[in-house]
C-alpha positions as CSV (number, residue, x, y, z in Angstrom):
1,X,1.0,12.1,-33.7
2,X,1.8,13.8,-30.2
3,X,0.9,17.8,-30.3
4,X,2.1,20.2,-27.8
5,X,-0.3,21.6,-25.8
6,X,-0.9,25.4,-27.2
7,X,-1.1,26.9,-23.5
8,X,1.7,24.7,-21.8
9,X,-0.3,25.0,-18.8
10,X,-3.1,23.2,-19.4
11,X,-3.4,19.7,-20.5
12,X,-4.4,18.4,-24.5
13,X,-5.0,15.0,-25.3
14,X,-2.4,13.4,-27.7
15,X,0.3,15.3,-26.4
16,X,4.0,14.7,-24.7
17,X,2.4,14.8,-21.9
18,X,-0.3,12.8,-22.1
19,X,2.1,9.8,-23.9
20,X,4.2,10.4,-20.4
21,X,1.4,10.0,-17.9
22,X,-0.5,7.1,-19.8
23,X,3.0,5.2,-20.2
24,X,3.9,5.6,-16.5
25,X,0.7,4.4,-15.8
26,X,0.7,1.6,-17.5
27,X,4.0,1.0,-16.2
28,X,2.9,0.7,-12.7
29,X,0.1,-1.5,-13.5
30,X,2.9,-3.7,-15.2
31,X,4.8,-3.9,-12.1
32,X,1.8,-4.5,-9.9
33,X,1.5,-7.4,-11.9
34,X,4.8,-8.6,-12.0
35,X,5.2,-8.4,-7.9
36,X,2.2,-10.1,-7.6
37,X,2.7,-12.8,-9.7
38,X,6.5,-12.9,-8.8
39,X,5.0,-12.9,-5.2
40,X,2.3,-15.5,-5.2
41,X,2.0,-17.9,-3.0
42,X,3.9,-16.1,-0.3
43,X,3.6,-13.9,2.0
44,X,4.7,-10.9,0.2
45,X,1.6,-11.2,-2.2
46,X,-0.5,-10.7,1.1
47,X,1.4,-7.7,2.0
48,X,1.1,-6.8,-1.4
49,X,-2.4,-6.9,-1.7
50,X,-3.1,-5.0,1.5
51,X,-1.2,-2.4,0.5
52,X,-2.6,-2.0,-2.9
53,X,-5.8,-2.2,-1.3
54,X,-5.0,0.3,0.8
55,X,-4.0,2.7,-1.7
56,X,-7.1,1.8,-3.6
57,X,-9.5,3.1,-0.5
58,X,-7.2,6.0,0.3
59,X,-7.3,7.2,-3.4
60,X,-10.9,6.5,-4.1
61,X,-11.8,8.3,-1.1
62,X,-10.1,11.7,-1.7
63,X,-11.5,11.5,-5.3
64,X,-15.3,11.6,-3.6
65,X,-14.5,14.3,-0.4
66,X,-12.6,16.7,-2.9
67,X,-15.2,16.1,-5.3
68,X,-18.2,16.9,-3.1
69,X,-16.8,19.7,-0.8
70,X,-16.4,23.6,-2.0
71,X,-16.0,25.4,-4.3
72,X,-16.2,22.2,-6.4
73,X,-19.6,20.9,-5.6
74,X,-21.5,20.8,-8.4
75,X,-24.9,18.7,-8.3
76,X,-24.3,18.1,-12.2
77,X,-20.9,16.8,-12.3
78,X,-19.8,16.0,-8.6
79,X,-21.8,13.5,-7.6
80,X,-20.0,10.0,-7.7
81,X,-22.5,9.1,-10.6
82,X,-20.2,8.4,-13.3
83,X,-19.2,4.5,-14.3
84,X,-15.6,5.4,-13.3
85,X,-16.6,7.2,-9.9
86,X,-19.0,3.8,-8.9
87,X,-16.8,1.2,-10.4
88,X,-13.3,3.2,-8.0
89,X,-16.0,2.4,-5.0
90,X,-16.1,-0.8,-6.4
91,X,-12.8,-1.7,-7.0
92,X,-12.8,-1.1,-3.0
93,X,-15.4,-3.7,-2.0
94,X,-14.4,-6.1,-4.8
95,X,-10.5,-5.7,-2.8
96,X,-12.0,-6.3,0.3
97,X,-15.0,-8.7,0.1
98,X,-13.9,-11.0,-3.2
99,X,-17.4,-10.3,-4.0
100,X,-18.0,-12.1,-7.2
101,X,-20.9,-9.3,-8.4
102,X,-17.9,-6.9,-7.7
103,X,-14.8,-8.3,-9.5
104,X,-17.3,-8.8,-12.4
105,X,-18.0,-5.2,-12.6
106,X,-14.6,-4.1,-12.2
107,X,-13.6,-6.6,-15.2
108,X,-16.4,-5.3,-17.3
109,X,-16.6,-1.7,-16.3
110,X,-12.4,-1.0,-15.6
111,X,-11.2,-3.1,-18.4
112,X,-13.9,-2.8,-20.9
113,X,-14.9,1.5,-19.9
114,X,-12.6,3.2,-17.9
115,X,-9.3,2.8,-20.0
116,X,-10.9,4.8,-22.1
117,X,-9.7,7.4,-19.6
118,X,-6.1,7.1,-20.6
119,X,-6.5,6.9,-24.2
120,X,-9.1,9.9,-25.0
121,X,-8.9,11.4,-21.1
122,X,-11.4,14.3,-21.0
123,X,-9.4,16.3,-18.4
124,X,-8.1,19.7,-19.1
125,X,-6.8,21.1,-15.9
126,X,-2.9,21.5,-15.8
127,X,-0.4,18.4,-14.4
128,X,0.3,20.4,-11.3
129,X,-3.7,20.6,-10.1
130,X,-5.0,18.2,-7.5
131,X,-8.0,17.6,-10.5
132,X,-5.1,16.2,-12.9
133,X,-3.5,13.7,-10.0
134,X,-6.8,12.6,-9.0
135,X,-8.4,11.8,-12.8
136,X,-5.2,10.2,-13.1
137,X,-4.9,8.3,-10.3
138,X,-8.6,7.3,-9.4
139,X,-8.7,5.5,-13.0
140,X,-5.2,3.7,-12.3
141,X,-6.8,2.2,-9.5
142,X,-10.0,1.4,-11.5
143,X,-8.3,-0.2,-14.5
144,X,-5.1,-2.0,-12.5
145,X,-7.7,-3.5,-9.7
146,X,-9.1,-6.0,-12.6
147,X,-6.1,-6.7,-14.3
148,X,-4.3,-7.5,-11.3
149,X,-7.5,-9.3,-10.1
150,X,-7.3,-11.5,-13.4
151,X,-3.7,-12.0,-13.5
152,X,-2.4,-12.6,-10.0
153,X,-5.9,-13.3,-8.0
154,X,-6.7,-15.8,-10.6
155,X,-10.4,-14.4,-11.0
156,X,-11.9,-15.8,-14.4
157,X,-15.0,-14.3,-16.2
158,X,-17.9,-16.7,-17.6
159,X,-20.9,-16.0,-20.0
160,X,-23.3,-15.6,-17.0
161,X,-20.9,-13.1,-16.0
162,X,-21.3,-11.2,-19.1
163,X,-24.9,-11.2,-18.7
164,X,-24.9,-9.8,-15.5
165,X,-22.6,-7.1,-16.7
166,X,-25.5,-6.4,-19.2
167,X,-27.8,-6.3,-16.3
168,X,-26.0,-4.4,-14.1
169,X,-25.3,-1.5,-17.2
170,X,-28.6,-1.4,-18.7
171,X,-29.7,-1.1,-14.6
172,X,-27.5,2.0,-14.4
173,X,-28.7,3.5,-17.6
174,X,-32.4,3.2,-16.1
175,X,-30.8,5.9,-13.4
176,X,-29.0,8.3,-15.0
177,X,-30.8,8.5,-18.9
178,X,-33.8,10.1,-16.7
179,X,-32.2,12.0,-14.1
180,X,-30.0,13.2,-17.0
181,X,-33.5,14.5,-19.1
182,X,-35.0,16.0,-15.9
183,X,-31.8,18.1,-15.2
184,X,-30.1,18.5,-18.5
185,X,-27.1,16.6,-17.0
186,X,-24.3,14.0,-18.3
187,X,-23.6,11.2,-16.1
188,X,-22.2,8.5,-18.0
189,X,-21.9,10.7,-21.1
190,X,-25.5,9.9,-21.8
191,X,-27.1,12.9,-21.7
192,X,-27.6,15.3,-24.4
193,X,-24.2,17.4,-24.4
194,X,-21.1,15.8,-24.8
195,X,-17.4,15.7,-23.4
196,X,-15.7,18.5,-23.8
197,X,-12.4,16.7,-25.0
198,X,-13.1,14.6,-27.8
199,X,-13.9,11.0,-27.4
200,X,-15.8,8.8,-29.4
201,X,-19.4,9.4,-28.7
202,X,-18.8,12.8,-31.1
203,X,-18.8,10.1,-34.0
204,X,-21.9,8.4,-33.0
205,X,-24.4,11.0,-33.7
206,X,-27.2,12.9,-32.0
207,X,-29.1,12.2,-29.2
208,X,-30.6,10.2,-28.2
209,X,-30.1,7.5,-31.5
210,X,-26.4,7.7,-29.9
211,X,-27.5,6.1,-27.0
212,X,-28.3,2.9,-29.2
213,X,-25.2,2.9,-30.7
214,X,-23.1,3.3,-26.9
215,X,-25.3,0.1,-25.9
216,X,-24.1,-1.4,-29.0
217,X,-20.3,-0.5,-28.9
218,X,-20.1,-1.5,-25.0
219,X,-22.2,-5.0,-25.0
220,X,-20.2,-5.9,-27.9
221,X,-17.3,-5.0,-26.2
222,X,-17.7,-6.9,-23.3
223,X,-18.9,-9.9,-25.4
224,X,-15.1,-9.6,-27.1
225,X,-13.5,-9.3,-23.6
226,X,-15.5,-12.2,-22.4
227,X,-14.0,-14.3,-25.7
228,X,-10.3,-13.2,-25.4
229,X,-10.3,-14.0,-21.8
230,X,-11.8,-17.6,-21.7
231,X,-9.9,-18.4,-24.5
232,X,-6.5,-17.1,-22.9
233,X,-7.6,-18.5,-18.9
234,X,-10.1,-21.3,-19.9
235,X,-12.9,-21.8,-17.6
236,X,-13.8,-20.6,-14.2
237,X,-11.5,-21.5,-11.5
238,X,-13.8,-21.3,-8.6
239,X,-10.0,-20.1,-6.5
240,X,-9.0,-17.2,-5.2
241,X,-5.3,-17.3,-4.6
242,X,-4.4,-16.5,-1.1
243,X,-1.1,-16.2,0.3
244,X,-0.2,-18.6,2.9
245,X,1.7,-17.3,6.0
């Protein structure tokens, strides 16, 4: 059920405006979608894809100055250290390079994490702030870049994939569990305090059993998303679909 917001200048999950801004969202990663597919093949896909990659970088990269410049700085919640913040640098080099390790990440960590973003979004800050457009937009980019990726590149995930998604998570865990304990902070919402919206990890218990149950919840989740998408795409298809001039 959609709530107004109490203080109609801030933002509240669940509300009318939070059904408008994840709707429009979605709406553009719909039309990305359509263009490219409408598109492929031609040159206009090209064009296309250079200009999404463009806004991509462009986006990404005010998300990480505004972030780490005053008065925002803030060692415990600046630093581009969340799974959202890496995969948006990501989505960049996965753009650019085609980078298998990349596009497997973005699948994993934009498709499988970050929408997570637009259903229980842990913003508060008012429409009109530069915070608001930048949550916003920095986790369209992260979740459309896969999805478009999948739909109009043609980029199809495997088992070893999965595994290396495992890897690369449990890898990143190793990072921020302990500099989390050492400085009491909550990068990748696996420290000891939690979001200040709620989200799911308030129903998995205290810390750090909740960690166990996060591993859980995401492996399996990836697991699913590898199943749904061989079973819709089939197997690997080794080919990257390139416009031809």
């Amino acid at each position: 059920m959609l709530m107004l917001a109490s203080d109609p200048a801030a933002f509240t999950p669940f509300s009318q405006t939070h059904a408008i801004v994840a709707g429009s969202h979605v709406l553009a990663m719909v039309l990305l979608v359509v263009l490219g597919r409408a598109w492929r093949g031609r040159e206009a896909e090209q064009s296309l894809h250079v200009l999404w990659t463009a806004f991509v970088t462009i986006v990404q990269l005010i998300n990480v100055v505004f972030w780490s410049t005053p008065p925002r700085l803030n060692p415990a919640e600046s630093l581009p250290l969340h799974i959202c913040d890496l995969a948006g640098l990501i989505a960049i080099v996965a753009l650019i390079t085609e980078a298998r390790w990349a596009r497997l990440l973005m699948f994993y960590w934009g498709i499988g994490l970050s929408t997570q973003a637009f259903v229980t979004p842990v913003i508060t800050d008012a429409p009109e702030t530069m915070r608001f457009q930048l949550f916003f937009l920095s986790h369209l980019t992260i979740v459309a870049t896969p999805i478009y990726d999948v739909l109009v590149r043609g980029f199809r995930v495997t088992w070893r994939d999965y595994a290396w998604a495992v890897v690369f998570t449990l890898a990143y865990g190793g990072v921020v569990i302990p500099l989390n304990m050492l400085t009491g902070w909550n990068y990748g919402y696996a420290g000891e305090s939690v979001p200040g919206n709620p989200t799911i990890i308030d129903k998995l218990g205290a810390w750090p059993l909740r960690l166990l149950w996060m591993a859980a919840i995401v492996f399996t989740l990836f697991a699913i998303l590898t199943a749904v998408a061989r079973a819709i795409f089939g197997d690997e298809s080794g080919v990257t679909r390139r416009s031809r001039p």
